[in-house]
mmCIF file of the N, C-alpha and C atoms, coordinates in Angstrom:
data_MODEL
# 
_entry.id   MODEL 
# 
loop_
_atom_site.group_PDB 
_atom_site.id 
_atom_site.type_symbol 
_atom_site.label_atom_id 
_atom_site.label_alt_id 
_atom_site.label_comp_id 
_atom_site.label_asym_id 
_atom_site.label_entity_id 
_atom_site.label_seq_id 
_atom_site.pdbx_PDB_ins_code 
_atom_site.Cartn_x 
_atom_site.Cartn_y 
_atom_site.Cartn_z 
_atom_site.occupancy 
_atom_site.B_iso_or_equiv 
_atom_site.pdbx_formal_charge 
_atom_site.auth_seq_id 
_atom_site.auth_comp_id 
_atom_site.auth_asym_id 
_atom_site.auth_atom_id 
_atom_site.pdbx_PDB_model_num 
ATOM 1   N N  . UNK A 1 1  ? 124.528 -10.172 167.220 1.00 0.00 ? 1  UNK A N  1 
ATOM 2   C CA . UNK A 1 1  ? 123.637 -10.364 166.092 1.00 0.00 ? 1  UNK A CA 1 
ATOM 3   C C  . UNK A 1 1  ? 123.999 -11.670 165.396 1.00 0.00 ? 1  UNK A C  1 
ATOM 4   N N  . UNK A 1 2  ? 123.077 -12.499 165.095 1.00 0.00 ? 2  UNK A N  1 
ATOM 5   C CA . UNK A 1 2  ? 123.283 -14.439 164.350 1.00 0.00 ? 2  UNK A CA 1 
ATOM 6   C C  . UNK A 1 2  ? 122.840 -13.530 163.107 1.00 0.00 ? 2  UNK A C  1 
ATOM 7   N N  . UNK A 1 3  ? 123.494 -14.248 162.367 1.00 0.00 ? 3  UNK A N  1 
ATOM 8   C CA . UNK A 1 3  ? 122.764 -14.609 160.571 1.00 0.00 ? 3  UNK A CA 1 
ATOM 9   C C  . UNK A 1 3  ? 121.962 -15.576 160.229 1.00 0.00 ? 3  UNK A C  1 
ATOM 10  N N  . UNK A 1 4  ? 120.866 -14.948 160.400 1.00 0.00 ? 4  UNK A N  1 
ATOM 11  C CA . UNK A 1 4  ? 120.219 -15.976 159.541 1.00 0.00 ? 4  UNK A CA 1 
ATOM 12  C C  . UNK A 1 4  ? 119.533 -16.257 158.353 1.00 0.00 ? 4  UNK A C  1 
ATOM 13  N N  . UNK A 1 5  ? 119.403 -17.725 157.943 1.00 0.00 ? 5  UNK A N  1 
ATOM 14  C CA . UNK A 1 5  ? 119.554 -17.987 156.620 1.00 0.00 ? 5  UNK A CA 1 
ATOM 15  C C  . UNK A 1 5  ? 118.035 -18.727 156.135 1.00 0.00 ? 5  UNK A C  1 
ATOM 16  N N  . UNK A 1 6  ? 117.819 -18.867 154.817 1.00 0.00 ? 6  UNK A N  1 
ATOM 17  C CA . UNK A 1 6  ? 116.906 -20.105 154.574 1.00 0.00 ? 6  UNK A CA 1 
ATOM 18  C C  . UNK A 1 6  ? 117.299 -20.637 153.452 1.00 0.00 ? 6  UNK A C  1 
ATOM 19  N N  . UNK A 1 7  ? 117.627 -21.401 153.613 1.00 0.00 ? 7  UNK A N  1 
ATOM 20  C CA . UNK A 1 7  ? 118.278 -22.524 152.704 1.00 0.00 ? 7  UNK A CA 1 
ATOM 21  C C  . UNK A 1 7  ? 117.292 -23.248 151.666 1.00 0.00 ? 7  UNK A C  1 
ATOM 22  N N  . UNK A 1 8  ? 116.953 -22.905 149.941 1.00 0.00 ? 8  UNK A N  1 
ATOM 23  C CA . UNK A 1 8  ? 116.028 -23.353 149.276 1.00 0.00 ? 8  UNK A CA 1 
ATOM 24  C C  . UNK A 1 8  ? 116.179 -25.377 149.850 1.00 0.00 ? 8  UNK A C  1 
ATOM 25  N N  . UNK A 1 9  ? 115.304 -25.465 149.413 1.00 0.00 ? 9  UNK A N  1 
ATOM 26  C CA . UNK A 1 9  ? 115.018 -27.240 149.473 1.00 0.00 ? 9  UNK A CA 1 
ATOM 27  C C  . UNK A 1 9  ? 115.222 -28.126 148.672 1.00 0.00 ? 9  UNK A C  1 
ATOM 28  N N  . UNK A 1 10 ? 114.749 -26.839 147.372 1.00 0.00 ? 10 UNK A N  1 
ATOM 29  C CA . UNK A 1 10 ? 115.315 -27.531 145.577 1.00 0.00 ? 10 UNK A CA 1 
ATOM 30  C C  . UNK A 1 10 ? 116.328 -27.240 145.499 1.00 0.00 ? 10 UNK A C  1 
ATOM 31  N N  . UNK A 1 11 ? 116.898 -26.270 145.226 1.00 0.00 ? 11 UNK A N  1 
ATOM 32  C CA . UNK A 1 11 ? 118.431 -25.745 144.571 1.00 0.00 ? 11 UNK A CA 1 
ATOM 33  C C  . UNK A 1 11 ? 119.655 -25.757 145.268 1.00 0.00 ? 11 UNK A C  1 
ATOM 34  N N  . UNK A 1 12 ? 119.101 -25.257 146.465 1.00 0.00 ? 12 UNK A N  1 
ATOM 35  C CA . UNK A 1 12 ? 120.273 -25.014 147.472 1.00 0.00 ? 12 UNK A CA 1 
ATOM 36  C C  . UNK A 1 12 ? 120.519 -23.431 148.197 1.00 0.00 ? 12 UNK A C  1 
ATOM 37  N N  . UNK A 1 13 ? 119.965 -22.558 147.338 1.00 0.00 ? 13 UNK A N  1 
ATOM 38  C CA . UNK A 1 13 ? 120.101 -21.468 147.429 1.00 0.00 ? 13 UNK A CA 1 
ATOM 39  C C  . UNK A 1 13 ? 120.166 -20.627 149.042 1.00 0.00 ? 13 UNK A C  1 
ATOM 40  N N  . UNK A 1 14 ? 121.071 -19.364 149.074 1.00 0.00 ? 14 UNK A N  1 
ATOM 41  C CA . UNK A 1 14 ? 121.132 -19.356 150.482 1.00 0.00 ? 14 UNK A CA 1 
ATOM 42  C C  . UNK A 1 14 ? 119.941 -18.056 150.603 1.00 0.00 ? 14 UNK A C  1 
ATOM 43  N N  . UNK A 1 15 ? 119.112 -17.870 151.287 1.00 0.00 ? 15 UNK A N  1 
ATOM 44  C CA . UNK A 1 15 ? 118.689 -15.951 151.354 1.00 0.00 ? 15 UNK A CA 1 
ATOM 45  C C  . UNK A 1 15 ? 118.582 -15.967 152.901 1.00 0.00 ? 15 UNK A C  1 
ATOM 46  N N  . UNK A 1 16 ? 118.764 -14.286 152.749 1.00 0.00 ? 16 UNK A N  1 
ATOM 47  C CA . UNK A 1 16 ? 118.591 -13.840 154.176 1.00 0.00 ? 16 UNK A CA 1 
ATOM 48  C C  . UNK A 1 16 ? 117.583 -13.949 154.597 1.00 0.00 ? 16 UNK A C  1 
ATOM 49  N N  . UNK A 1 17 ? 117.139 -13.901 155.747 1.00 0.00 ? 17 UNK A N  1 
ATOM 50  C CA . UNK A 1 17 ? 115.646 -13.547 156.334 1.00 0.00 ? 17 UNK A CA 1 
ATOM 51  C C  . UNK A 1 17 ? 115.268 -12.366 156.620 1.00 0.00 ? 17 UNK A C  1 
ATOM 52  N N  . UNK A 1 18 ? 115.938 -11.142 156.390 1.00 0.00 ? 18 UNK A N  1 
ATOM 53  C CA . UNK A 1 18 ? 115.415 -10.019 156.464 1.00 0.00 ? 18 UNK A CA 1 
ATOM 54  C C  . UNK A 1 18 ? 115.031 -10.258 154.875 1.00 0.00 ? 18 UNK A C  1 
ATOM 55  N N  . UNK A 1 19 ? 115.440 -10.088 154.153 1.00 0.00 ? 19 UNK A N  1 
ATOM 56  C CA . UNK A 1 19 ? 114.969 -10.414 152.647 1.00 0.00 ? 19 UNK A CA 1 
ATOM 57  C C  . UNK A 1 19 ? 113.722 -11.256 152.803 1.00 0.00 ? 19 UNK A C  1 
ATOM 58  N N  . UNK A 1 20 ? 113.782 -12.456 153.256 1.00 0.00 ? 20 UNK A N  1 
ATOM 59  C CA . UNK A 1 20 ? 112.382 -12.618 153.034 1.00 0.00 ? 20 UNK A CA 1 
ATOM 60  C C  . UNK A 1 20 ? 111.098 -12.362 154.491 1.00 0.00 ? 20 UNK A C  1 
ATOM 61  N N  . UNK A 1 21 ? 111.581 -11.638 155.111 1.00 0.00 ? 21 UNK A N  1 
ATOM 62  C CA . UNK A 1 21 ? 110.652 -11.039 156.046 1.00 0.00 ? 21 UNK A CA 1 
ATOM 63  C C  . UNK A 1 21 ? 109.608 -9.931  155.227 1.00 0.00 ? 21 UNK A C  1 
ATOM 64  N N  . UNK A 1 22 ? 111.062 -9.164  154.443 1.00 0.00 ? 22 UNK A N  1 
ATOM 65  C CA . UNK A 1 22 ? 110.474 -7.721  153.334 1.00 0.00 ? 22 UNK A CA 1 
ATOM 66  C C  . UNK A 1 22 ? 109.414 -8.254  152.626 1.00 0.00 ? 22 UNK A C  1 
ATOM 67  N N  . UNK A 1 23 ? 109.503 -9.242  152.346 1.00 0.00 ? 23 UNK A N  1 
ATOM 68  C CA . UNK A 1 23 ? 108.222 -10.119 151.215 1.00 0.00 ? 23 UNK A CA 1 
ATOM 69  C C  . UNK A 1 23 ? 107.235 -10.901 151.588 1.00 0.00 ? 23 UNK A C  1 
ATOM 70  N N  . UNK A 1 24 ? 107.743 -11.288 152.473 1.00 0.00 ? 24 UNK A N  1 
ATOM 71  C CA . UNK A 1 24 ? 107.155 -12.858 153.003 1.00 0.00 ? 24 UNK A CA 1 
ATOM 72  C C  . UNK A 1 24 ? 106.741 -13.802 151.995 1.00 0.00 ? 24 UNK A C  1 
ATOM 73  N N  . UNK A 1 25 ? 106.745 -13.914 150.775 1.00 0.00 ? 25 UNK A N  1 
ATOM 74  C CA . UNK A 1 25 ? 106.922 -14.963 149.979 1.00 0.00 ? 25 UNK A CA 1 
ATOM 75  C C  . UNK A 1 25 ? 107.310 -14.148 148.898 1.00 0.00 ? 25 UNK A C  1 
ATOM 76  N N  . UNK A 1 26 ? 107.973 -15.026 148.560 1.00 0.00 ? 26 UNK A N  1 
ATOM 77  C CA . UNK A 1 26 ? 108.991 -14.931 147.248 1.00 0.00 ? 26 UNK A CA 1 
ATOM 78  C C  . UNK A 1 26 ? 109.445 -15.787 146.260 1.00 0.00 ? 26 UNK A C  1 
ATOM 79  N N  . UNK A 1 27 ? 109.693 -15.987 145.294 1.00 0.00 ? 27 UNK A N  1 
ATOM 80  C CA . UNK A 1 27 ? 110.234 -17.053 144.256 1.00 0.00 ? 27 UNK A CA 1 
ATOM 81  C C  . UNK A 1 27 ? 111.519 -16.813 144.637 1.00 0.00 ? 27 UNK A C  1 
ATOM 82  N N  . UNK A 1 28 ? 112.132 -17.898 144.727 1.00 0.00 ? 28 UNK A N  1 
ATOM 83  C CA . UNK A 1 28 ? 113.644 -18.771 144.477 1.00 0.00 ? 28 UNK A CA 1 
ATOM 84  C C  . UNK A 1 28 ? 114.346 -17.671 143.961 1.00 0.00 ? 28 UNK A C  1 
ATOM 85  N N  . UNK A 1 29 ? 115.267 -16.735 144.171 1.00 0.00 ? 29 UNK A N  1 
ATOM 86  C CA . UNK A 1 29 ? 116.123 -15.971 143.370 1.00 0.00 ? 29 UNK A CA 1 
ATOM 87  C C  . UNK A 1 29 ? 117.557 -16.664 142.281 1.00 0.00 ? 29 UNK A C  1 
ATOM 88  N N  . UNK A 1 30 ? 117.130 -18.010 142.732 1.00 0.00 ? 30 UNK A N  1 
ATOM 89  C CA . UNK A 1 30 ? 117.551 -18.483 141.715 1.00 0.00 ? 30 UNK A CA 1 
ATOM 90  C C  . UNK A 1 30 ? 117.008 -19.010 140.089 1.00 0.00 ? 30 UNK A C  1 
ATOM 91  N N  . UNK A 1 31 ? 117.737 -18.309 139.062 1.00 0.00 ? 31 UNK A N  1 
ATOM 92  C CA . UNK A 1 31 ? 117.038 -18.250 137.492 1.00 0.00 ? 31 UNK A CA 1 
ATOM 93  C C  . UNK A 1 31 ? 116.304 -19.611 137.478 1.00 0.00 ? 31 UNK A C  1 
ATOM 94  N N  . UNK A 1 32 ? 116.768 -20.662 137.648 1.00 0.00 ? 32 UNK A N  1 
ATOM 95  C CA . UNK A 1 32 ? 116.154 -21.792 137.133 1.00 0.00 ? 32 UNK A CA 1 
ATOM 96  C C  . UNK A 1 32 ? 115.714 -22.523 137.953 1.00 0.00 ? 32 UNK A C  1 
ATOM 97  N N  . UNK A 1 33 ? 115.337 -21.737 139.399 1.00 0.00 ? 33 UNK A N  1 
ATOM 98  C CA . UNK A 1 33 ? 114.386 -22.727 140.381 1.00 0.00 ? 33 UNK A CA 1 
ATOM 99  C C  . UNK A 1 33 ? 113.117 -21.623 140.664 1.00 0.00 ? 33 UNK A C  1 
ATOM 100 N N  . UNK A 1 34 ? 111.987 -22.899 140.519 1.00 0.00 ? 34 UNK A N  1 
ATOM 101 C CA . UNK A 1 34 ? 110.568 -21.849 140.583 1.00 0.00 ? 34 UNK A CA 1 
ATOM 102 C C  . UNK A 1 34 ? 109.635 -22.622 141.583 1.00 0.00 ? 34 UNK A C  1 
ATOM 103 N N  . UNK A 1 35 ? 111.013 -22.651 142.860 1.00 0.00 ? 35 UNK A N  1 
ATOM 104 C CA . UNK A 1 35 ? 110.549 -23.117 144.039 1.00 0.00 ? 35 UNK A CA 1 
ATOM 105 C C  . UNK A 1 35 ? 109.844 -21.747 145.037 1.00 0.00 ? 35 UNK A C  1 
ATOM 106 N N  . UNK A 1 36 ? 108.501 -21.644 145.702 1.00 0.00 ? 36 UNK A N  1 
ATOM 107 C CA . UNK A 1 36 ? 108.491 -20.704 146.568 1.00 0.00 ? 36 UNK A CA 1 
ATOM 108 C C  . UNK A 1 36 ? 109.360 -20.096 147.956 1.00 0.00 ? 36 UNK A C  1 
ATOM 109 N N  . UNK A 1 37 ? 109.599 -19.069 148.124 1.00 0.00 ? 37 UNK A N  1 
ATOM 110 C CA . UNK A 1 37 ? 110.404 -19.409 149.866 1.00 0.00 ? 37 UNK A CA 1 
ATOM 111 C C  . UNK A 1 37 ? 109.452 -18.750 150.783 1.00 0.00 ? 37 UNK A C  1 
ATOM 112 N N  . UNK A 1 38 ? 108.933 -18.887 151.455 1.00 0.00 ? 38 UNK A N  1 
ATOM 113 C CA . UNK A 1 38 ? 107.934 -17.718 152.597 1.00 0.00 ? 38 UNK A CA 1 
ATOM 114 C C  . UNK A 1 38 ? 108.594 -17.931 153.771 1.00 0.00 ? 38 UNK A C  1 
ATOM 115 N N  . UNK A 1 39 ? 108.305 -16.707 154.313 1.00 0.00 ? 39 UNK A N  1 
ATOM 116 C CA . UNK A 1 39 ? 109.296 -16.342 155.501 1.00 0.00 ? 39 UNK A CA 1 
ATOM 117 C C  . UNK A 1 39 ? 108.630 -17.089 156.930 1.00 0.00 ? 39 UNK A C  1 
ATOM 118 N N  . UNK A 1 40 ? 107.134 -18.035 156.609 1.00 0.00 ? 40 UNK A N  1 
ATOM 119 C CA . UNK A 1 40 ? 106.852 -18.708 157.858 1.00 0.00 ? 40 UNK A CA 1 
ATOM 120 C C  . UNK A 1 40 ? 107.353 -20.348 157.853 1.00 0.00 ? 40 UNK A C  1 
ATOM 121 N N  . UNK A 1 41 ? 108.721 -20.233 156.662 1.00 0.00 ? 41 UNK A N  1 
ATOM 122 C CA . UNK A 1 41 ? 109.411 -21.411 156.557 1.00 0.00 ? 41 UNK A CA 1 
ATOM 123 C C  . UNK A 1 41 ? 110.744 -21.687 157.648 1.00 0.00 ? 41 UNK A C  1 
ATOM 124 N N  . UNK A 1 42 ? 111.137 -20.112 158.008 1.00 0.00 ? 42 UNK A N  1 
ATOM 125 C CA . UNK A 1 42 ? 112.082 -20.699 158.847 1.00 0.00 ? 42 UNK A CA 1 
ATOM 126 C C  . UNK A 1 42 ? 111.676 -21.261 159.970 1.00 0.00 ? 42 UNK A C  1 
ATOM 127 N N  . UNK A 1 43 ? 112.676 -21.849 160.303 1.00 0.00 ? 43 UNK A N  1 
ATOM 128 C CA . UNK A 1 43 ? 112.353 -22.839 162.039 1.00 0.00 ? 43 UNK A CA 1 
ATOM 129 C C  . UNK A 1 43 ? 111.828 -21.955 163.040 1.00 0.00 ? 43 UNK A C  1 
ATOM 130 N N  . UNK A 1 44 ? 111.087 -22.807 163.702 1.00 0.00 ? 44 UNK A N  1 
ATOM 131 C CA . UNK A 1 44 ? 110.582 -21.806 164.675 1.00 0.00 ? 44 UNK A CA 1 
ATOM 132 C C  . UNK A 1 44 ? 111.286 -20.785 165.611 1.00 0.00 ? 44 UNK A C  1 
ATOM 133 N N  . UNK A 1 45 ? 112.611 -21.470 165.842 1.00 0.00 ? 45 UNK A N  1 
ATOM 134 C CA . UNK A 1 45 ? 113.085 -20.424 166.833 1.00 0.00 ? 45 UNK A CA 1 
ATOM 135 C C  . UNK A 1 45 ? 114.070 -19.438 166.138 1.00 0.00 ? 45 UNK A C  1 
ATOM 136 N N  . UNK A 1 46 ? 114.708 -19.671 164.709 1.00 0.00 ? 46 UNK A N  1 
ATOM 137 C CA . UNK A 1 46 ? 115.037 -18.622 163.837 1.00 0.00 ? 46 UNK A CA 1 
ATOM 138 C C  . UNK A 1 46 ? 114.316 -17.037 163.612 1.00 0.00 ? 46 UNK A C  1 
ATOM 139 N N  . UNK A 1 47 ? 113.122 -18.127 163.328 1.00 0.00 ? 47 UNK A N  1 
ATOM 140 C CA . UNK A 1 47 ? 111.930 -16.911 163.178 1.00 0.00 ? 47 UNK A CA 1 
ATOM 141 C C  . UNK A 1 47 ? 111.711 -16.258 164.447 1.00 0.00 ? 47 UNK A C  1 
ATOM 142 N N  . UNK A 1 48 ? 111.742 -16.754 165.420 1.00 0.00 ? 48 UNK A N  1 
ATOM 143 C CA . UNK A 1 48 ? 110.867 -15.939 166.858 1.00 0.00 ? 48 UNK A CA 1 
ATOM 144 C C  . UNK A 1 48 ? 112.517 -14.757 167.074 1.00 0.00 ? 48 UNK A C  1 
ATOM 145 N N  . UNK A 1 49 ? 113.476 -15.116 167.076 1.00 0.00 ? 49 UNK A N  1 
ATOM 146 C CA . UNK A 1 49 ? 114.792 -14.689 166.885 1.00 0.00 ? 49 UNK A CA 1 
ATOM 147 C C  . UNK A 1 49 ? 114.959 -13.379 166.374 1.00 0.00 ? 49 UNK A C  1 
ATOM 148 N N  . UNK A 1 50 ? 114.150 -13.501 165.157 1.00 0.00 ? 50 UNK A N  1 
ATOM 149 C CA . UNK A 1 50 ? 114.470 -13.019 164.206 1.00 0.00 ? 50 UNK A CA 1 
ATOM 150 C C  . UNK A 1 50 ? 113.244 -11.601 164.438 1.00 0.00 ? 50 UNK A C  1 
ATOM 151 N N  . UNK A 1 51 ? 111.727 -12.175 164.570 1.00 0.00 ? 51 UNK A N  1 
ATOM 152 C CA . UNK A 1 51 ? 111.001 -10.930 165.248 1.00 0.00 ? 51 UNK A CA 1 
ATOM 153 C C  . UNK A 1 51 ? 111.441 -10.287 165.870 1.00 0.00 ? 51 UNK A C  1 
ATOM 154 N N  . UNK A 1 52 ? 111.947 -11.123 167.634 1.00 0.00 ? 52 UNK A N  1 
ATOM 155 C CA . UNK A 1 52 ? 112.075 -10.539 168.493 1.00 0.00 ? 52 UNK A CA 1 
ATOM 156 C C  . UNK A 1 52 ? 113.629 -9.218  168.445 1.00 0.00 ? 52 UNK A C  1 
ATOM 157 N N  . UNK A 1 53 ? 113.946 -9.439  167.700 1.00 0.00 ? 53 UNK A N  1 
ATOM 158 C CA . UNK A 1 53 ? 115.611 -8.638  167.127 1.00 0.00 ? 53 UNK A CA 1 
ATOM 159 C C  . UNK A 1 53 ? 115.406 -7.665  166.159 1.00 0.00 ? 53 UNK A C  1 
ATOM 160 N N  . UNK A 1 54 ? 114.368 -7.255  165.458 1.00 0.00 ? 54 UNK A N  1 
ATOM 161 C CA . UNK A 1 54 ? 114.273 -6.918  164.089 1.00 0.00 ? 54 UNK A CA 1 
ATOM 162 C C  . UNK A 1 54 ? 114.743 -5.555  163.171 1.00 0.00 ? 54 UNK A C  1 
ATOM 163 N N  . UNK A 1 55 ? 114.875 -4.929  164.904 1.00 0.00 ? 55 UNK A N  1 
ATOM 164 C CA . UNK A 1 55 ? 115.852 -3.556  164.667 1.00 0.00 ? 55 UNK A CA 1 
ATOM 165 C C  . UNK A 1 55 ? 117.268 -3.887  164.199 1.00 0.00 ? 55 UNK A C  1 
ATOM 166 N N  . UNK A 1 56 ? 117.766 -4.854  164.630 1.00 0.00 ? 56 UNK A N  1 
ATOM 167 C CA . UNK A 1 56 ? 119.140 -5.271  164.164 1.00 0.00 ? 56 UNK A CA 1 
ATOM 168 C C  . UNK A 1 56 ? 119.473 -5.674  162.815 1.00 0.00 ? 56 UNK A C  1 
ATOM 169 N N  . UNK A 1 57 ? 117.584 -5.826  162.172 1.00 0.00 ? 57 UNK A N  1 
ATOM 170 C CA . UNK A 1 57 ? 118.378 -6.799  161.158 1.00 0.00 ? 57 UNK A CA 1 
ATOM 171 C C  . UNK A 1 57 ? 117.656 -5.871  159.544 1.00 0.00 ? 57 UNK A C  1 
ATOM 172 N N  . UNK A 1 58 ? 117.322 -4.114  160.078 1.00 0.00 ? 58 UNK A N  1 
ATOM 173 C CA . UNK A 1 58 ? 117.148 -3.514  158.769 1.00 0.00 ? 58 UNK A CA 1 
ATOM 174 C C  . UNK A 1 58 ? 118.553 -3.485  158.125 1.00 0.00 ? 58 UNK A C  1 
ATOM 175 N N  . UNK A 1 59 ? 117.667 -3.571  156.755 1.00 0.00 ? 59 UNK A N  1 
ATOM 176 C CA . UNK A 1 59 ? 118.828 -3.350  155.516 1.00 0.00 ? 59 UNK A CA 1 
ATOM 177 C C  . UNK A 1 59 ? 118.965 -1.502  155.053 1.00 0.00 ? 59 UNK A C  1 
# 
């Protein structure tokens, strides 16, 4: 099983991708960034990764 991540663009912030799979878009969980994150941001092969695995990666 990889971890994977998405790394905000503004802040820095780290989130999981099962977290934002659960949502598929979401605000920045960081207080003072009101950057969007959507889950068709990760890289392509993170994401295909990340479908194709997805039993592995409930919370």
């Amino acid at each position: 099983m990889r971890i994977i991540t998405h790394v905000c663009s503004n802040c820095g912030t780290v989130v999981a991708a099962n977290e934002l799979e659960s949502n598929r878009v979401m605000k920045c969980p960081r207080i003072s960034c009101q950057s969007v994150l959507r889950f068709e941001d990760l890289p392509a092969e993170k994401l295909n990764y990340f479908l194709e695995n997805r039993s592995n990666y409930q919370i």
